[in-house]
N, C-alpha and C positions, 0 to 999 in steps of 0.2 A: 572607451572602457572595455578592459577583456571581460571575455564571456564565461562566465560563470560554470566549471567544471561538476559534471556529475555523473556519479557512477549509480546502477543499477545493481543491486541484489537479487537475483531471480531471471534468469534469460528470455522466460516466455512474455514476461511484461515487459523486458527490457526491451527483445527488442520491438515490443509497439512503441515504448517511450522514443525509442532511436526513432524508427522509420515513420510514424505519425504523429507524436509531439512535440520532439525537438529537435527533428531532421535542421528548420529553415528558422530556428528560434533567434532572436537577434540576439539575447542575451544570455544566454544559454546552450551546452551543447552535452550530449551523452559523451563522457570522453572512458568512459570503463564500463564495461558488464562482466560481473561472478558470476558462473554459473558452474554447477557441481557436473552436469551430464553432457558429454563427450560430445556426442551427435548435435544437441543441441549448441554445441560450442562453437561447431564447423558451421552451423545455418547461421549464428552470429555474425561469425569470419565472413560466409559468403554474401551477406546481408550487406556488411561495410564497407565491403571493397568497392561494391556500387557505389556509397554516396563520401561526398567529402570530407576532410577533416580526420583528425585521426582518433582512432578506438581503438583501445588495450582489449582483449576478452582473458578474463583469469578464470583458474579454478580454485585457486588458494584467496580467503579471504583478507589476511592481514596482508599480503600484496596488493589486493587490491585497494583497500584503503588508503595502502603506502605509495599507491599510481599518481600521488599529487591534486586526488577530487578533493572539491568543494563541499561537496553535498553529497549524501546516498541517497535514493530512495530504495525503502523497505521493498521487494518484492517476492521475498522465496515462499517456502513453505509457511500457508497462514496460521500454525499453531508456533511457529519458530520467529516472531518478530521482534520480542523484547532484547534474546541477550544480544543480538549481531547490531540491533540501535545502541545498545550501550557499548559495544565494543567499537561502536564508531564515534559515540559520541565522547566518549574517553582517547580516543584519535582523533579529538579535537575536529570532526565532520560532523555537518551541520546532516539532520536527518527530516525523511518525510516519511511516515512508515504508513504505504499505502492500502494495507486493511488490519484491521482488528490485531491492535499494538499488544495487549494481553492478553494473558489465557488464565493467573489469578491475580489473586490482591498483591500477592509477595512480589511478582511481575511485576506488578502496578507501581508497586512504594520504590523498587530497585531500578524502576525508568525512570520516576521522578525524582528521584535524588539524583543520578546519573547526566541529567540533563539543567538542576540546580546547579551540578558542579561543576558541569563542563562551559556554562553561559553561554553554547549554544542554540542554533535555533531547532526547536521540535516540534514537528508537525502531521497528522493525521489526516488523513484523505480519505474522506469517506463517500465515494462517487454517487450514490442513491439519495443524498439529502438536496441534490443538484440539477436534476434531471427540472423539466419545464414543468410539467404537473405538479411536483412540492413546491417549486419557488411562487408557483401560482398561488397556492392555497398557503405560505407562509405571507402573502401579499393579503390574501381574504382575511388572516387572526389579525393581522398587521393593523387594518384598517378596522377592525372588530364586530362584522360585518358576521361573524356564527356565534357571536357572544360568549359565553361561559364554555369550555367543553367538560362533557357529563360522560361523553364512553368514546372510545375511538380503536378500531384494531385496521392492525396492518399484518399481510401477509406475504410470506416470499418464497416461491414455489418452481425450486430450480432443478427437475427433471435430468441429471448430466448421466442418464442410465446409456444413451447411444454412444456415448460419449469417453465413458469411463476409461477404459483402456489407454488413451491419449491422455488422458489427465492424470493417472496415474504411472504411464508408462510402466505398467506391468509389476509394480513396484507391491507387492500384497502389507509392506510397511507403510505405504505412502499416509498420509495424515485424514487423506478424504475418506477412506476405510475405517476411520474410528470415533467419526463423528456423525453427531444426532441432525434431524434435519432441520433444527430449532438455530442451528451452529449460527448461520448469519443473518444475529438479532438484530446487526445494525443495519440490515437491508430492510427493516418492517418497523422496528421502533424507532432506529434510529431519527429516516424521515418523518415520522409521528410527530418526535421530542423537536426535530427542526422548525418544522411548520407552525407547528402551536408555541414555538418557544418555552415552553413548559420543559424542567428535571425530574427524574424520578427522584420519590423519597423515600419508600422501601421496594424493595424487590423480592418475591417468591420467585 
C-alpha cells in the first residue's frame, strides 16, 4: 500500500512532524510544508536534503494543497486554524488541525458544515490530554476509584518571556502579542474534561 501523503501548514511544527514523527513512518510520509517565512523555508530545504524521499516547501497555500497531499495538518498561526481547514477540506484534504481549531462560534458552525460537506476526515490534536499523568488519572475515574468529582482546577503556566523574540520573530502583529494568558484553555481544562470524562454545560 502507498504511503499516505501529507502536507504541513506551519514550518516550525512542520518540520518536527518531518524530522521526528514521520521521518521512518511506514505509512505515512511529510511530502509538503507551507510556510509564509523565507529563512525559515531554506532550514526546511536544508532539513530535507538530509533525509529521503521527496518534499515540496511552498509559500503559496492553494499550491500547496494542489502538491497531490492527502492530508494537512493544521499548523500555522494558532488564532488562524478554522479558514485554511476549510479551504482544505473544500480541496477535498483530509485535515488534523493540531491546536485550538476556533477562535468563535461562527468558526465553529462554518468548520462543521465544511467538513459535513466535504465527507472528509477531521481531526483535533490536542497533545495535553495524552501525556502519562492524565491517561493515569483517566484510568483512576475509569475504574471509579475518586467517586463523584465536586471541584477540580487545572493550570497552565507557560512563561515564553526568554523566549519571545523567536516566537514571534520580531513580528509586533504576531498573534502571541494579543492574547490573554488564559489563551490555552485546552492545556488545563481540557485534560480535566478528558480524565473525568465529564462536558462542560455552561461556561462563564
Amino acid at each position: 500500500m502507498s504511503k499516505i501523503k501529507i502536507g504541513v501548514l506551519g514550518g516550525t511544527r512542520g518540520l518536527d512532524f518531518l524530522t521526528r514523527v514521520l521521518v521512518n513512518h511506514p505509512c505515512a510520509e511529510v511530502t509538503a510544508i507551507c510556510e509564509a517565512h523565507a529563512g525559515l523555508r531554506e532550514k526546511i530545504r536544508s532539513a530535507a536534503q538530509a533525509l529521503s524521499g521527496r518534499l515540496e516547501v511552498f509559500s503559496d497555500y492553494d499550491e500547496f494543497l494542489s502538491s497531490g497531499v492527502d492530508a494537512v495538518i493544521i499548523a500555522n498561526f494558532a488564532n488562524e486554524h478554522a479558514p485554511y481547514a476549510i479551504r482544505a477540506l473544500k480541496r477535498g484534504v483530509h485535515v488534523l488541525s493540531e491546536n485550538l481549531p476556533t477562535q468563535t462560534m461562527g468558526e465553529a458552525v462554518a468548520l462543521t458544515e465544511a467538513v459535513e460537506q466535504s465527507g472528509k476526515i477531521y481531526a483535533y490534536g490536542e497533545n495535553y490530554c495524552y501525556l502519562p499523568h492524565i491517561l493515569e488519572m483517566r484510568r483512576i475515574f475509569e475504574r471509579g476509584e475518586m467517586g463523584a468529582l465536586m471541584y477540580a482546577e487545572g493550570n497552565f503556566i507557560n512563561d515564553c518571556s526568554f523566549k519571545w523574540h523567536l516566537l514571534t520573530r520580531g513580528n509586533k502583529n504576531h498573534w502571541r502579542n494579543f492574547v490573554p494568558s488564559t489563551f490555552y484553555c485546552t492545556h488545563s481544562i481540557g485534560p480535566l474534561m478528558y480524565a473525568t470524562g465529564l462536558r462542560a454545560e455552561t461556561v462563564v
